[in-house]
C-alpha positions in Angstrom: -10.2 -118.9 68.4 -9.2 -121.2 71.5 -9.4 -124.8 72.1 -11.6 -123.8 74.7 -13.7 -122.7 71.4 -13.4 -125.7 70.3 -14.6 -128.2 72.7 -17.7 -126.1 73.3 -18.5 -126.6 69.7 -18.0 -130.3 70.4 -20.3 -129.9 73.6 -23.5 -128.7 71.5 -23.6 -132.3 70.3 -24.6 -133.6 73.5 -28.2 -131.6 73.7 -28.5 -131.7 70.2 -27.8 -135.7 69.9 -29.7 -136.7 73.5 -32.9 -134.8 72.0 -32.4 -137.0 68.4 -32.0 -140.2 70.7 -35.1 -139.3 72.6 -37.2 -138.9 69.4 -35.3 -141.6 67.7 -36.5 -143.8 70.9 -40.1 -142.9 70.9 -40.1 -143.7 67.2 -38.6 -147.2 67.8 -41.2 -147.9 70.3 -43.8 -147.1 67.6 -42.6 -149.3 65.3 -42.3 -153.0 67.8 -45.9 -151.3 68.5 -46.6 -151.7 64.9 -44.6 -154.5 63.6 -42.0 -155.9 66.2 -40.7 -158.3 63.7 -39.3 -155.7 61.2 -39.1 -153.3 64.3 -36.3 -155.7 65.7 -34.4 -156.0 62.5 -33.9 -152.3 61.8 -33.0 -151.6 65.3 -30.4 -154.5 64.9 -29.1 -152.8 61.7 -28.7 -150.0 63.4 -27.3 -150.8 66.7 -24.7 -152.9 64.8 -23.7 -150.0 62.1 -23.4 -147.5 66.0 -21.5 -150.5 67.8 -18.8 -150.9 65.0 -18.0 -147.5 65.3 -18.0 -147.4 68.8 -15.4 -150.5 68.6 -13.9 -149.1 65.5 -12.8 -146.1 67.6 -11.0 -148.4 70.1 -9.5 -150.3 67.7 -7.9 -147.0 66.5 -6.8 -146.2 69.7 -4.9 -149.2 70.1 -3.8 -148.7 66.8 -2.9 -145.1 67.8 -0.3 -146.5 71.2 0.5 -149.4 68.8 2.0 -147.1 65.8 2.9 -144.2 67.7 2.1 -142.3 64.6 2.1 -138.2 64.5 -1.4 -138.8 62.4 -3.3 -140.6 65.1 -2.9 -137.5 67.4 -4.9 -135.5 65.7 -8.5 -138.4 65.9 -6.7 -139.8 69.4 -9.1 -137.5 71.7 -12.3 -138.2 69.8 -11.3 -141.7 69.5 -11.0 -142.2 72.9 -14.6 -140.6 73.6 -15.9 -142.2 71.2 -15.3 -145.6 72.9 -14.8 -144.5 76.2 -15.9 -146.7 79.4 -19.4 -144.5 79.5 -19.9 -145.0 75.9 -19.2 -148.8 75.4 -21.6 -149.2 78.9 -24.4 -147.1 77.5 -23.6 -149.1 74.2 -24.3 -152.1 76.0 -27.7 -151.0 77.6 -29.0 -150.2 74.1 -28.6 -153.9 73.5 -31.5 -154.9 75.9 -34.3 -154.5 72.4 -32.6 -156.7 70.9 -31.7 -159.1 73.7 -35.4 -159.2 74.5 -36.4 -160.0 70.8 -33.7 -162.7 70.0 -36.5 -164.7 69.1 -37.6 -162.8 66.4 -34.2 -162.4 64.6 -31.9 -165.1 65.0 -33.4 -168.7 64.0 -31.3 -170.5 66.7 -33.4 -168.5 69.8 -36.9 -169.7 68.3 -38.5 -172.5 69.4 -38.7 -175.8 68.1 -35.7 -175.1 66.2 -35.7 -178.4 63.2 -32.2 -179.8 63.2 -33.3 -182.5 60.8 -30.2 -181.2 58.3 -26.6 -182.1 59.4 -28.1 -183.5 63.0 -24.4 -183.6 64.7 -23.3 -180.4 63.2 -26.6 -178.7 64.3 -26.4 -179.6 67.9 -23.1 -178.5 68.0 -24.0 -175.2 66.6 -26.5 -175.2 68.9 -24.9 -175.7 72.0 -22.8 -172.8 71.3 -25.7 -170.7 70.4 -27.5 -171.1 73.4 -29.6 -167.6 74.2 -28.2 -167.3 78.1 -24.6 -168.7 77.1 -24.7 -165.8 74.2 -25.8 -163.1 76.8 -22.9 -164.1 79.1 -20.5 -163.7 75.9 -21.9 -160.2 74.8 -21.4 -159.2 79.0 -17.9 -160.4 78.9 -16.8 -158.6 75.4 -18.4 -155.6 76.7 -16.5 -155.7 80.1 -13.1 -156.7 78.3 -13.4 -154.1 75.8 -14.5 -151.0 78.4 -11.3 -151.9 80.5 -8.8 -152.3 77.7 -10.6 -148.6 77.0 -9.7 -147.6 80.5 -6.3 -148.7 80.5 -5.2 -146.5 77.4 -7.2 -143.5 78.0 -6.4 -143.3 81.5 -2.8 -143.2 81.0 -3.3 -141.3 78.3 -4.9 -138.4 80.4 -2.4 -139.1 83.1 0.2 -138.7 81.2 -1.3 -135.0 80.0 -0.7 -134.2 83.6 2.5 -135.3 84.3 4.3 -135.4 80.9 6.1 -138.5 82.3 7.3 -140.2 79.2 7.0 -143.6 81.1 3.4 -143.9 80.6 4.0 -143.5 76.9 6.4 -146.1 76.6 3.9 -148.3 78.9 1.1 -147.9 76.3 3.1 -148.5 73.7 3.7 -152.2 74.9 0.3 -152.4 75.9 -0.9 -151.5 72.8 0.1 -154.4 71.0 -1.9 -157.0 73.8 -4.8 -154.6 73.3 -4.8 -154.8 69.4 -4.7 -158.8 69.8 -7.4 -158.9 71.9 -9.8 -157.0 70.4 -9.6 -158.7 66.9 -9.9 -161.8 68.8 -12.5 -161.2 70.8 -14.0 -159.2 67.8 -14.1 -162.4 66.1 -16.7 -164.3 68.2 -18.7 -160.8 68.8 -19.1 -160.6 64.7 -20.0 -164.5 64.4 -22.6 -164.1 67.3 -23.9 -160.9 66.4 -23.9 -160.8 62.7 -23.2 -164.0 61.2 -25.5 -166.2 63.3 -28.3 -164.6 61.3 -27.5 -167.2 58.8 -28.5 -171.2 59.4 -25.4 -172.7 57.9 -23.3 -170.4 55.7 -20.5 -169.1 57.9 -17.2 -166.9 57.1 -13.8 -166.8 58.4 -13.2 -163.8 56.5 -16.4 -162.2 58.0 -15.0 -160.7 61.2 -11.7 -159.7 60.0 -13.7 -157.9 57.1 -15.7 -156.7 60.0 -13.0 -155.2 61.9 -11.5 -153.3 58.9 -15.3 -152.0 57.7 -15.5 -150.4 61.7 -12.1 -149.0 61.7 -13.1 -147.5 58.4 -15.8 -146.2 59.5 -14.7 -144.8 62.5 -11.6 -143.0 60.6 -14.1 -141.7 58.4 -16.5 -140.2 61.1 -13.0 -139.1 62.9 -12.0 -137.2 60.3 -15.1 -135.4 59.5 -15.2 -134.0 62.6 -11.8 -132.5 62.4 -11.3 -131.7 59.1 -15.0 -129.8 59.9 -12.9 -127.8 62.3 -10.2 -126.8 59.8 -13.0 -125.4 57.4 -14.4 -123.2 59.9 -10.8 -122.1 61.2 -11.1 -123.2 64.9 -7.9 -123.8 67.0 -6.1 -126.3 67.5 -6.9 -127.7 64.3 -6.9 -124.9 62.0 -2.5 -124.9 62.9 -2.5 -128.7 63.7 -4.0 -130.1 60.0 -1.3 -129.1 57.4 -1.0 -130.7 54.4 1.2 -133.8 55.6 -1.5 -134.6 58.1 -4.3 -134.9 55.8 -2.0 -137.2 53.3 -1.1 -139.5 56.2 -5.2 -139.2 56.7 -5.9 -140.1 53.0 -3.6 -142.6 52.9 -4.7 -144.4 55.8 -8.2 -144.1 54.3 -6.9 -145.3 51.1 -5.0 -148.5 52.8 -8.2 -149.3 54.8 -10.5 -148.8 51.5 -8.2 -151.0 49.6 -8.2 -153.8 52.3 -11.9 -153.9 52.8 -12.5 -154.5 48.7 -9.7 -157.1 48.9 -11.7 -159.5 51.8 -14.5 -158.3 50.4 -13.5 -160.2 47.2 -11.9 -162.9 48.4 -14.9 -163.7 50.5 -16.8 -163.4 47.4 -14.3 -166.0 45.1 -14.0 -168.6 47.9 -17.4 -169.1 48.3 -18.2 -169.3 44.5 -15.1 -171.8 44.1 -16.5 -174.0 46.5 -19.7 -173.7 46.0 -21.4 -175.4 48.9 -25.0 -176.1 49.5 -24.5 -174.6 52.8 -22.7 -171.4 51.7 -24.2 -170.3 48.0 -27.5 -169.2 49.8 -25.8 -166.2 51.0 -25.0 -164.9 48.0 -28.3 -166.1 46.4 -30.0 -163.8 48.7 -28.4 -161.0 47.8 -28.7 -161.3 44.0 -32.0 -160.9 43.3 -35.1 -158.8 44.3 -32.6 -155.3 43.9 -30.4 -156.0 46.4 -27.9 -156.9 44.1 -28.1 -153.2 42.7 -26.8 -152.2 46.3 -23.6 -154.0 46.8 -23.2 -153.0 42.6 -23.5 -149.2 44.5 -21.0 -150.3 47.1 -18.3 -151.6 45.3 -18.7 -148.7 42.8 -18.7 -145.4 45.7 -17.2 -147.1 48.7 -14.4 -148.7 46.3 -13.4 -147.4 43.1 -14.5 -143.8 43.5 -12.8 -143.2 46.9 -10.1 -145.3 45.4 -9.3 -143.3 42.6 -10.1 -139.9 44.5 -7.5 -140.9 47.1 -4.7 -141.7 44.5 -4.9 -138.1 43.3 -2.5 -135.9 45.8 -4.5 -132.6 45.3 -7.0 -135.0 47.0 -5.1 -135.6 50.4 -3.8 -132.3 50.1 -6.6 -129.7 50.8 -8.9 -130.3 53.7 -11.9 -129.4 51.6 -11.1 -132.0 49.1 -10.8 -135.0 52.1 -13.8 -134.0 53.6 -16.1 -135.2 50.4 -14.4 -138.2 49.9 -14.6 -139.0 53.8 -18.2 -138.2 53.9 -19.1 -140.5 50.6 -16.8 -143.6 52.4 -19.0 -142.9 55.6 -22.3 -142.9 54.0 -21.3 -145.9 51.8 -20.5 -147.9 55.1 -24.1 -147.2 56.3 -25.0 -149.4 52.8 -22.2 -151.9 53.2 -23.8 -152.9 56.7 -27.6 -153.1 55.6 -26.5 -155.1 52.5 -24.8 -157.4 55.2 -27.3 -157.5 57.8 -30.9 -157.5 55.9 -30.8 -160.0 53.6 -30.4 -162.5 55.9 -33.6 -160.8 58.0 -35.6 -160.4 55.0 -34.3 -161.7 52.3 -36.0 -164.5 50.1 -35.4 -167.7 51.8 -36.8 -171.0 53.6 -36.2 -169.8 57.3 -37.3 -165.5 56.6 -40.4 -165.0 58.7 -40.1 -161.5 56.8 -39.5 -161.1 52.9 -38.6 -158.2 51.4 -36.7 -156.3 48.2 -34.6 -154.1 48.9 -36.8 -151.3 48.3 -39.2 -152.3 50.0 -37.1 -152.8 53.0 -35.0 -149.2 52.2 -38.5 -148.0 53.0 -39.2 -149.4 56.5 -39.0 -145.5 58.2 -38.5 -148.0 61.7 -34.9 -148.4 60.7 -33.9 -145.6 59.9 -35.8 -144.3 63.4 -33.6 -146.6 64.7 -30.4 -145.3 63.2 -30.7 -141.7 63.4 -32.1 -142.1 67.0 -28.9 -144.5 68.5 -26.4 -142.2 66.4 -27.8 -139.3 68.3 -26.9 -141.3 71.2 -23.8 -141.8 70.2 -23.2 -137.8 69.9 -24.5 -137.4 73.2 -22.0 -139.0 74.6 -19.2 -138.5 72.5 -19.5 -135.0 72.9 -20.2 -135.7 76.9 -16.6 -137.3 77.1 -14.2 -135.5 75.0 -14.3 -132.4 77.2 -12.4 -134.2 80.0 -8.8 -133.8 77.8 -7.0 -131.6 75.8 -8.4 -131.9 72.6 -5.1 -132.4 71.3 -2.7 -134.8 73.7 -0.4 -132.0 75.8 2.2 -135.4 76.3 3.1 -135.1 72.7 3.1 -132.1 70.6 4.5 -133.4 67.2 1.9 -132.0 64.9 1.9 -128.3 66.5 5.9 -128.5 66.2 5.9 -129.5 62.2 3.9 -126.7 61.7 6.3 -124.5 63.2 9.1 -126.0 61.2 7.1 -125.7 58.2 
């Protein structure tokens, strides 16, 4: 088989995932027809879980020009589509639900907000979470992140075509500013996005945590596309994925895996130790009505089993062997995000318009409309922008050239 082969294998997403979008859609707009409240949350839920892998691929990429590593030649190309230009843009315009329901998810957008509790540190809370100032800071992340995306995979391609090693060296200081700025400016997107949902409990752990659980999940996703292509023996891959490739894989899965249970924890332990009235309701939420059985589930299959499976070298070794572990950490991310994200929609508390276990809210079909329809979305135009490059960069042909030597 070619690569030509290959990318039209890749190219069958696009029908496939624009049909599941368009059902997935319909679907959503059945449920805000039914109950716009819990409507709103699930398609929050699942526009974040979509979004952090969209910004989990660019943070590979810079990664990727950062490192310079032969492993991030093999996920560069689907990286790059992943959270191309078209693909953060479209991103953005699945936003517009959610931007015309703030009221119905985040307390500071409803009216009459009480700031009765901590009056000075309210307003100042609240002059920062002002609904048009945090429209005008989702435009501006969207619009930093899509040309920090352009930058790299432009040059990228460019250099594909003229094999001028200047480029490379360009990107690889460029890389660096890149990295920088999209933790930074992943930061405030996490705290506007995710951790307003809570009156007072904040994090500065939260958006870190946040960057490592996309980049995770992104790797994941990565390599279960390509490692699918080794299985089924389709070029380049099936030359390209030796047996040192899938250990640098494994291990970068394992260092990620092992860094997400680590802030994971220490969020945990700082906000027992100090054990605020502002910052215990968090956890309170989530320990109780079975959704402390979830994160129980988490930390047992998106840490210790992946942990222990990754340790083993038979494990990084064979394809086949990667490929189970990367789907468990994958579907174990889906449950790390809804742990974060629900409780503090519908969990028990004085400011939840909506209360509900968490299997009773596992059973809400809306979200998961919501999730299988924007991740067909998401496949749509992955597959729609991968095609425009080699598959594998032509600039730099390490992984072809230790196979050889092998």
């Amino acid at each position: 088989m070619t690569e030509t082969t290959n990318l039209i294998s890749f190219k069958k997403l696009a029908p496939l995932g624009g049909a599941i979008a368009l059902l997935g859609a319909l679907a959503v707009g059945a449920g805000f027809g039914t109950n716009a409240t819990v409507a709103a949350q699930g398609y929050l839920f699942a526009w974040v879980f979509w979004v952090l892998i969209v910004l989990g691929c660019l943070g590979l990429t810079c990664l990727h020009h950062t490192l310079r590593a032969s492993w991030g030649l093999s996920i560069l190309r689907i990286a790059e589509a992943g959270s191309s230009p078209v693909t953060l843009g479209v991103t953005a315009l699945a936003f517009i639900p959610i931007a015309l329901n703030l009221d119905k998810l985040y307390w500071w957008a409803k009216e009459g907000v009480h700031e009765a509790n901590h009056p000075a540190f309210m307003h100042i809370r609240m002059i920062y979470l002002d609904s048009g100032f945090f429209i005008g800071r989702f435009v501006f992340y969207f619009l930093l992140w899509a040309a920090m995306s352009h930058i790299l995979r432009s040059s990228s391609r460019k250099q594909d075509e003229t094999l001028d090693p200047q480029l490379g060296i360009k990107r690889h200081t460029t890389g660096p500013v890149c990295l920088v700025i999209f933790f930074v400016s992943m930061t405030f997107a996490i705290t506007d996005w995710v951790m307003s949902l809570e009156r007072f409990w904040f994090s500065t752990i939260l958006p870190l945590l946040s960057c490592v659980g996309a980049g995770l999940s992104a790797l994941a996703l990565c390599c279960m596309l390509i490692l699918n292509k080794k299985s089924s023996v389709q070029e380049p891959y099936a030359t390209a994925i030796t047996p040192q490739l899938t250990k640098d894989l494994g291990n970068m899965l394992f260092c990620l895996t092992m860094l997400w249970q680590y802030m994971t924890l220490s969020q945990y332990l700082i906000t027992y130790s100090g054990h605020l009235p502002e910052e215990v309701p968090y956890y309170i939420s989530r320990n109780g009505h079975g959704w402390e059985w979830q994160i129980t589930m988490n930390i047992m299959f998106q840490f210790f089993v992946p942990f222990t499976a990754l340790l083993a070298p038979r494990t990084k070794r064979y394809a086949k062997n990667l490929m189970w572990v990367v789907i468990l950490i994958f579907v174990m991310r889906i449950s790390d995000v809804y742990w974060t994200l629900m409780p503090s929609m519908r969990g028990f508390g004085h400011h939840r318009e909506v209360e509900m276990s968490f299997l009773t809210s596992i059973s809400q079909w809306s979200d998961w409309a919501a999730f299988i329809g924007l991740g067909g979305l998401w496949f749509a135009l992955f597959a729609s922008q991968v095609h425009q490059a080699s598959i594998l960069p032509k600039h730099d042909t390490r992984l072809l050239e230790v196979e050889h030597a092998h």
